[in-house]
VEXVO-542480 format. One line per field, with one value per residue (C-alpha): x, y, z; residue number from 1. Coordinates in nm, 2 decimals. Layout:
BEGIN
X: c(X, ...)
Y: c(Y, ...)
Z: c(Z, ...)
resi: c(NUM, ...)
END
This chain:
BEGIN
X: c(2.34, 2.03, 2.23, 2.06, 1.94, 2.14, 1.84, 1.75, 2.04, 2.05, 1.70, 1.80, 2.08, 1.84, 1.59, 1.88, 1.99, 1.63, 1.58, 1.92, 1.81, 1.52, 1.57, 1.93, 2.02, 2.36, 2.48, 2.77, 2.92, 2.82, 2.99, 2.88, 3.04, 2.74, 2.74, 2.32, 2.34, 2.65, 2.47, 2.12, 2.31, 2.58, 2.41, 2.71, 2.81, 3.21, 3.41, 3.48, 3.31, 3.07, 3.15, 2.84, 2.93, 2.62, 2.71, 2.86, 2.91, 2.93, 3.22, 3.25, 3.60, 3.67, 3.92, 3.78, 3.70, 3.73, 3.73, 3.37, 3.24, 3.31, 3.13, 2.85, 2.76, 2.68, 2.74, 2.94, 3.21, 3.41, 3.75, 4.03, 4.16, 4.47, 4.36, 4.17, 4.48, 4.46, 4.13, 4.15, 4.39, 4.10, 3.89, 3.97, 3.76, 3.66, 3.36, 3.39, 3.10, 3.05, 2.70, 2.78, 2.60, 2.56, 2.37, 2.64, 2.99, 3.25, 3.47, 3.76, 3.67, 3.57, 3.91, 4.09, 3.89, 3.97, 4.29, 4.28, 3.99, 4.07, 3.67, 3.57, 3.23, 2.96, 2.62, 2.39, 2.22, 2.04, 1.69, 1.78, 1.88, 1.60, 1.29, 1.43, 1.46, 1.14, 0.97, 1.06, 1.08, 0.84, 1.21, 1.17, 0.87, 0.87, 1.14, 0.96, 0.66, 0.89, 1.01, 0.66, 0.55, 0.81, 0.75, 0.40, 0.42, 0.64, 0.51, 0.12, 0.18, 0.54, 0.58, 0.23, 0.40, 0.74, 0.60, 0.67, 0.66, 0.92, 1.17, 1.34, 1.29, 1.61, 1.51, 1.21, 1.41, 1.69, 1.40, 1.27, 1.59, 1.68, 1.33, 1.32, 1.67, 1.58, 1.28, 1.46, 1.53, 1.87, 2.01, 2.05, 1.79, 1.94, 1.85, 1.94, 1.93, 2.27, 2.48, 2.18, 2.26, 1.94, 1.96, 1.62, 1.40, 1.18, 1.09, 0.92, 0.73, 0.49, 0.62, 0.96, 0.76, 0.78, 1.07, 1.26, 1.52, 1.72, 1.52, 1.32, 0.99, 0.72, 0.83, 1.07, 1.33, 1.50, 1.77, 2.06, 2.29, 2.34, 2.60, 2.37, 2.02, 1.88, 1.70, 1.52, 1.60, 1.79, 1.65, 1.28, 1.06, 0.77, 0.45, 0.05, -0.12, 0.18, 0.15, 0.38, 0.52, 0.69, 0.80, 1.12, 1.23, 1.24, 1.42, 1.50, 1.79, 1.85, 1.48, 1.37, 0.96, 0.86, 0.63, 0.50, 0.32, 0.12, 0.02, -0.21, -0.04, -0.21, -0.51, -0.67, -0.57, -0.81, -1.07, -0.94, -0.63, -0.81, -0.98, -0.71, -0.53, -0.84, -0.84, -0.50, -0.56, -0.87, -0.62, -0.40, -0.68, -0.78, -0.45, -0.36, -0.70, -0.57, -0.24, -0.27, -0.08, -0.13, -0.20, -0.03, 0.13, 0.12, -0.31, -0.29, -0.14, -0.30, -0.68, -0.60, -0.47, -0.75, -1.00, -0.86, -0.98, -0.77, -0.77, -0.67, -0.37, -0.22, 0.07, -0.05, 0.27, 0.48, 0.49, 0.49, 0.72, 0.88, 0.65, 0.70, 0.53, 0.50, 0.21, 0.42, 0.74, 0.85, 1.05, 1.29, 1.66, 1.65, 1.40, 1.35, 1.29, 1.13, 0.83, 0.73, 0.36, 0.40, 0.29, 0.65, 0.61, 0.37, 0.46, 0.28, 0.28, 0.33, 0.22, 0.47, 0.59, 0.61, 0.53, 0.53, 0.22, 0.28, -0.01, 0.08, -0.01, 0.19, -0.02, 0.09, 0.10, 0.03, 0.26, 0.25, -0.03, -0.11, 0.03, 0.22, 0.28, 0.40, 0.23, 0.24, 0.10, -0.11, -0.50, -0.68, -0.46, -0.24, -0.13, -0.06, 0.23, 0.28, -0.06, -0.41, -0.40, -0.55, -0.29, -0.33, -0.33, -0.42, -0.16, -0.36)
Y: c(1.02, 0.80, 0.66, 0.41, 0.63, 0.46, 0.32, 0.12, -0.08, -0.09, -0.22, -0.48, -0.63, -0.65, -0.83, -1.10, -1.17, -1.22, -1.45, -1.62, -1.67, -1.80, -2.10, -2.15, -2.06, -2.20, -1.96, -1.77, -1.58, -1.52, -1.39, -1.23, -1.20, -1.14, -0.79, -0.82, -0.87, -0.66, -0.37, -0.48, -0.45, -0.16, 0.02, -0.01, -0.32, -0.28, -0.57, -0.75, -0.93, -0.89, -1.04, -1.09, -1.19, -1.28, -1.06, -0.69, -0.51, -0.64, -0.51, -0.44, -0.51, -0.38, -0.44, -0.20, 0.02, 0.13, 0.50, 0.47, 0.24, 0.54, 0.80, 0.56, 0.44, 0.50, 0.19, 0.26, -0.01, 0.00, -0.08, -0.14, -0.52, -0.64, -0.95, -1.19, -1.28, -0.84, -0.92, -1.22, -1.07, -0.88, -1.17, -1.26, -1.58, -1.82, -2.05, -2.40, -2.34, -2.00, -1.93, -1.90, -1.81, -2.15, -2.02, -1.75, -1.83, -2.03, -2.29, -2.07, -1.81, -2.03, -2.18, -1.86, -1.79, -2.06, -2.05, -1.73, -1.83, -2.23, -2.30, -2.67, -2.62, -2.43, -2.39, -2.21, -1.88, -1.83, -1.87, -1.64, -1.38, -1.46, -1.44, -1.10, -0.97, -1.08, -0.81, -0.52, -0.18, 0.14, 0.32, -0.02, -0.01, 0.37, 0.29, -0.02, 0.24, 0.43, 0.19, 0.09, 0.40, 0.46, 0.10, 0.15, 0.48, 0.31, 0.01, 0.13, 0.43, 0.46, 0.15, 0.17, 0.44, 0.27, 0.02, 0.01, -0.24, -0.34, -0.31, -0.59, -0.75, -0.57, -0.25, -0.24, -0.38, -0.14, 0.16, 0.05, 0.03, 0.39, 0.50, 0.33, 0.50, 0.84, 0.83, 0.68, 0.29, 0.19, 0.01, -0.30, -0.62, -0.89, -1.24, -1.45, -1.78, -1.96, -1.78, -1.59, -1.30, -1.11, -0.75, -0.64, -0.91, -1.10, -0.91, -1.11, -1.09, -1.37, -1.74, -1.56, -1.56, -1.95, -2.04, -2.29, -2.11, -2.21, -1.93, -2.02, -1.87, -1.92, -1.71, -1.79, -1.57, -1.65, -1.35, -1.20, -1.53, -1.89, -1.72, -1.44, -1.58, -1.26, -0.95, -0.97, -1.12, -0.89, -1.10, -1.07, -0.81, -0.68, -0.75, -0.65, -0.96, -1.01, -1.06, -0.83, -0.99, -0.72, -0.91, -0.69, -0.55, -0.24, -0.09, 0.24, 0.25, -0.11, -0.24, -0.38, -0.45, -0.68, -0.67, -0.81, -0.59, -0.79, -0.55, -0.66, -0.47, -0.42, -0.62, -0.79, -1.14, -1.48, -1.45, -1.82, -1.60, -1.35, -1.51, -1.72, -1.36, -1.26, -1.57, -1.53, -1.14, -1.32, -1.49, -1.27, -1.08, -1.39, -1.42, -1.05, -1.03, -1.32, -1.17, -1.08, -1.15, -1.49, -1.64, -1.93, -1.91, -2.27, -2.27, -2.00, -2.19, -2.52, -2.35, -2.14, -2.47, -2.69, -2.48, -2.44, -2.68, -2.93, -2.77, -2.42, -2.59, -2.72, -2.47, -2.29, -2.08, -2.23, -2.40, -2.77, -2.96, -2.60, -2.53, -2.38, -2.46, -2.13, -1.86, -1.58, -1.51, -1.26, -0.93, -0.67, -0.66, -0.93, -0.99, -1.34, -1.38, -1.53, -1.63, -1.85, -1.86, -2.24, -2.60, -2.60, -2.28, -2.32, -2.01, -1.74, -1.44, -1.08, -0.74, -0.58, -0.89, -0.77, -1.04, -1.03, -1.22, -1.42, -1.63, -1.65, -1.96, -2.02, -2.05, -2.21, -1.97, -1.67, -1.67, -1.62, -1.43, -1.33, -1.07, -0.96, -0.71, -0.62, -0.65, -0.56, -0.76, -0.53, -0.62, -0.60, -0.74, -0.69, -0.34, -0.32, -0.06, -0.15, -0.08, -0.21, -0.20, -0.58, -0.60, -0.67, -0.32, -0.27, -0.09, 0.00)
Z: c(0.17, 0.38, 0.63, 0.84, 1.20, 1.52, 1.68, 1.40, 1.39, 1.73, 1.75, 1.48, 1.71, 1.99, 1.79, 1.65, 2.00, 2.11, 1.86, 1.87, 2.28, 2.22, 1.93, 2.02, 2.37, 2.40, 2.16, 2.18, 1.92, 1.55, 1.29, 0.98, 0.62, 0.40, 0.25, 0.25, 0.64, 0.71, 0.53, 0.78, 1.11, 1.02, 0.72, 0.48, 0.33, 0.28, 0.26, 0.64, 0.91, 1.18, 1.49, 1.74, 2.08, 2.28, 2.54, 2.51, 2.18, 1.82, 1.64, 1.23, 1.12, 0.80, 0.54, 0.25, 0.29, 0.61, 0.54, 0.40, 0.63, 0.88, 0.59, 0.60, 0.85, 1.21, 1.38, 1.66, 1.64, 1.37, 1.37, 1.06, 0.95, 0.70, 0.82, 1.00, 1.20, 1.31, 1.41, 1.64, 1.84, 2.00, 2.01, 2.41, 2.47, 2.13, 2.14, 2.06, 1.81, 1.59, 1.43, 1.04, 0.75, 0.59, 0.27, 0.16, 0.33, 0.05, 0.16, 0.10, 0.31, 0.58, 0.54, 0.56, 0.88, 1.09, 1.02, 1.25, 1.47, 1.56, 1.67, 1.66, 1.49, 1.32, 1.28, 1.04, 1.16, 0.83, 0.93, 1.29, 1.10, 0.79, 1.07, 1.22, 0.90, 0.76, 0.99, 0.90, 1.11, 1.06, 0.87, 0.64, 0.54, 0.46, 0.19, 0.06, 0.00, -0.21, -0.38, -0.46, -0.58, -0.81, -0.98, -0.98, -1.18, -1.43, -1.49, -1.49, -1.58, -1.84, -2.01, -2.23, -2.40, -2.48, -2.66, -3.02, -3.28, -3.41, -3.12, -2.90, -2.59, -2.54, -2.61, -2.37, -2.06, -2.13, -2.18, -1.86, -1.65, -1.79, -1.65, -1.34, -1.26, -1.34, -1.09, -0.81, -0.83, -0.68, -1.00, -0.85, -0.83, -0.53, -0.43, -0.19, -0.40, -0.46, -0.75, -0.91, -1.14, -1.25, -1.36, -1.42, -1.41, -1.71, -2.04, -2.28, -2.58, -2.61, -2.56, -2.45, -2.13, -2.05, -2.22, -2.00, -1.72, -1.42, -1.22, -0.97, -1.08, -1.30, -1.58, -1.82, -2.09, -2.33, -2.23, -2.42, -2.46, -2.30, -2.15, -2.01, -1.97, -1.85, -1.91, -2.29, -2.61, -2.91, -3.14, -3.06, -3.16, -3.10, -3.30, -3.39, -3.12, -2.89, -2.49, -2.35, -2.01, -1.79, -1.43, -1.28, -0.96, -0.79, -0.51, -0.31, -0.06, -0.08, -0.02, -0.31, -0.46, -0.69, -0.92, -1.27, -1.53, -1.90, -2.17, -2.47, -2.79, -3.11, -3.02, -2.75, -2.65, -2.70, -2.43, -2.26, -2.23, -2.06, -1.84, -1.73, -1.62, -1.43, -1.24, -1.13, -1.05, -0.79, -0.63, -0.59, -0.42, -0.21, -0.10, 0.00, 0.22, 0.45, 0.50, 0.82, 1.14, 1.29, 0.92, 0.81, 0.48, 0.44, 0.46, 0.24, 0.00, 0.04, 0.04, -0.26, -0.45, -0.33, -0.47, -0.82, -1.06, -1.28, -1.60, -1.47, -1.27, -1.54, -1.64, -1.33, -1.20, -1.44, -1.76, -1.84, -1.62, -1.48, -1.23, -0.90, -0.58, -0.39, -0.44, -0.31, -0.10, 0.18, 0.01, 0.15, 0.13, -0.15, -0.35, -0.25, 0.16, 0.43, 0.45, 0.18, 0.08, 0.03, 0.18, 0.45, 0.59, 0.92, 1.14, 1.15, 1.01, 1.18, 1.11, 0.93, 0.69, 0.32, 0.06, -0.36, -0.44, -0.76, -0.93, -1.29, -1.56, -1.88, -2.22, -2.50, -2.81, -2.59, -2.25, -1.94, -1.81, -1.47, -1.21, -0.90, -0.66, -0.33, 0.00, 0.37, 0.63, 0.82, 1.10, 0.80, 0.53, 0.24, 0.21, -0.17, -0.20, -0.59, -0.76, -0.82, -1.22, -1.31, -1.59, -1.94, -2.02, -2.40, -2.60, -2.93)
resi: c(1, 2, 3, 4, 5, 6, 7, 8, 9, 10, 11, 12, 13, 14, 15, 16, 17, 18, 19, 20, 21, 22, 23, 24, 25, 26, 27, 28, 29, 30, 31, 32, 33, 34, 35, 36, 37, 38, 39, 40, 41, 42, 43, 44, 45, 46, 47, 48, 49, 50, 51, 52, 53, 54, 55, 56, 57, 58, 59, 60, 61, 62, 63, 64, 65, 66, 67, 68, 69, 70, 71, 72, 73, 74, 75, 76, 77, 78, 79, 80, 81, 82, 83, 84, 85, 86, 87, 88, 89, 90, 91, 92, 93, 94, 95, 96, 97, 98, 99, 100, 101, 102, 103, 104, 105, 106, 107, 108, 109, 110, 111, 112, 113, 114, 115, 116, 117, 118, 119, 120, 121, 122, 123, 124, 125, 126, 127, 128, 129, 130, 131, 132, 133, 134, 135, 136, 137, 138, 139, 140, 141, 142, 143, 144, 145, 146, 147, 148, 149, 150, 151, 152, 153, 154, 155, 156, 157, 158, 159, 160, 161, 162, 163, 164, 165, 166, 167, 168, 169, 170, 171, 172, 173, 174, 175, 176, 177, 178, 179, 180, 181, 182, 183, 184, 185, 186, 187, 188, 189, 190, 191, 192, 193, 194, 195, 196, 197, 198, 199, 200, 201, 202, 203, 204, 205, 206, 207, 208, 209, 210, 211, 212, 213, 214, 215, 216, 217, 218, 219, 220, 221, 222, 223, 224, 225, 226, 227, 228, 229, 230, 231, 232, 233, 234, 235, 236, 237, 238, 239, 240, 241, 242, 243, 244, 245, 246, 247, 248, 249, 250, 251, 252, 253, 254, 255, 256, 257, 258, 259, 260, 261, 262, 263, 264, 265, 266, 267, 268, 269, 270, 271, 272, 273, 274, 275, 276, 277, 278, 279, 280, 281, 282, 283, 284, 285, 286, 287, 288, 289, 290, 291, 292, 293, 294, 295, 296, 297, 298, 299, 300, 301, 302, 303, 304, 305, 306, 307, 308, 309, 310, 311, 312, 313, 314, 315, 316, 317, 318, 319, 320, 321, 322, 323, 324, 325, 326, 327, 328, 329, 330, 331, 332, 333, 334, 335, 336, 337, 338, 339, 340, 341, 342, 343, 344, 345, 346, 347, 348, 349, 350, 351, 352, 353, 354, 355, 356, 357, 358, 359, 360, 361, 362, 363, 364, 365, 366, 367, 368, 369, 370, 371, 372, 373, 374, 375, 376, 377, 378, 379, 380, 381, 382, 383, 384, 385, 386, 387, 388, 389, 390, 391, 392, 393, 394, 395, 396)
END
């Protein structure tokens, strides 16, 4: 078992308060439910609540399971709960406003809560938390490395070799999850984003690849049912000509990569299709050289657009009306993080920031061409951790 070394966590508190000080300095006490953030600040992610005083010790209370919490992890304050009402009887002075996270935390729950801790009012410590995790720690980035290699080797270097014609949409994304398990991928593929279920990513065969979804991204899929809009298609197989459109997630340890993958099978692709994928691998490059600290993600993003021309924005990271307005977006924990290479996002960014660089463009008849991959802000910048294959590999 990894467990998450002491001093990291340790450092990880330090960093949240100093933030917390610094853009809200009348707090007083947060409290955390989310299993994403209890797992950052206590490296396991059983079922309770992290109360953060903003001075002396947080404590983890635990309702289950406390037994592996303690098997886990190595935070040093643990304690057992029935209840919230077990908990608050420890809780000596309550502030008349609790730092909540706004973005994850139901109604119900937050009803339950108060019940037991009577605080007057809230406010959000999403974005707090969001910046400290956004830079992530030396330990961090070593398991976003391995994540990265083990998605690079099956994506560049496996998937050629699955294909077949003939099979499904189906097929391939279940082939691929098999693979990407047996060389080390944590199973699991987490976003942030409001009631999101994903559980590989996008496989698509041809136009599969921009059919309309409720995902926020550029690609579309068609997925298993209207019931479960995910993964690939039973129904469609693979044939002589088809784009093959391969944009899923990785992970090791809980840090996850991202990554998207196109394959030209049975023959090669129109050349407008082509060279509408090798623009988008230029800016991808453009965009990776200027990640580096003190760049602002919104003048990345409004440089790169400026200097695209009108025909090769249309259906640029989307297709027709579904079309996102973000370049790229931070990675780690969840797929989907702070920063944001888009127009809102003016702070700068630090070395050590990890962001999936997206540009893709939707083609009607063909799909959605294009690429990602994973980078890390460094001096000299974008460390690519998931490969330098252009895409489009040809499957003949």
């Amino acid at each position: 078992m990894n467990k998450t070394p002491l001093k990291e966590l340790k450092n990880r508190m330090e960093r949240f308060k100093e933030v917390m000080n610094a853009s809200n300095p009348e707090w007083e006490m947060t409290v955390i439910f989310s299993k994403i953030n209890l797992f950052y600040f206590t490296g396991t992610m059983q079922d309770g609540m992290l109360i953060i005083p903003r001075d002396g010790e947080a404590e983890f209370w635990v309702r289950n399971s406390y037994e592996r919490a303690l098997d886990e992890s190595l935070y040093p304050q643990i304690q057992p709960m029935n209840s919230y009402r077990g908990a608050s009887q420890n809780v000596k002075k309550l502030p008349v406003t609790i730092y909540l996270e706004t973005e994850t935390v139901p109604l119900a729950l937050y009803q339950r809560f108060t019940k037991h801790f009577p605080f007057r009012n809230y406010k959000p410590v999403d974005i707090p938390v969001g910046k400290v995790r956004a830079v992530k720690s030396k330990y961090e980035l070593s398991l976003l490395r391995k994540s990265g290699r083990i998605h690079q080797h099956v994506l560049e270097d496996l998937v050629p070799g699955m294909l077949q014609e003939g099979m499904s949409e189906a097929d391939l994304g279940a082939d691929i999850f098999k693979v990407l398990i047996d060389e080390g991928h944590h199973g699991l593929t987490r976003f942030g984003m409001f009631d999101t279920e994903i559980l590989l990513g996008h496989i698509g065969f041809g136009e599969s690849s921009i059919y309309p979804s409720y995902f926020d991204g550029a690609s579309g899929n068609i997925g298993l049912s209207p019931a479960a809009p995910v993964f690939g298609n039973r129904e469609r197989k693979l044939t002589k000509g088809d784009l093959v459109f391969v944009d899923v997630g990785c992970g090791f340890d809980g840090y996850n990569t991202d990554k998207t993958m196109t394959y030209m099978f049975g023959q090669t692709l129109p050349q407008h299709a082509i060279d509408a994928h090798n623009q988008c691998v230029e800016i991808q490059n453009k965009i990776s050289s200027q990640l580096k600290p003190g760049a602002i993600p919104g003048e990345i993003y409004t440089s790169v657009m400026a200097e695209l021309d009108v025909d090769f924005k249309e259906n640029f990271m989307g297709f027709g009306k579904r079309r996102v307005k973000f370049l790229g977006h931070g990675i780690g924990l969840q797929i989907d993080e702070l920063p944001v290479i888009a127009e809102k996002f003016t702070e700068p960014i630090e070395e050590g920031m990890v962001f999936a660089v997206e540009p893709k463009k939707g083609i009607s008849g063909i799909g959605m061409v294009g690429i990602e991959n994973t980078f890390i802000v460094t001096p000299h910048g974008g460390e690519c951790i998931t490969g330098n294959n252009p895409g489009l590999i040809s499957v003949f």
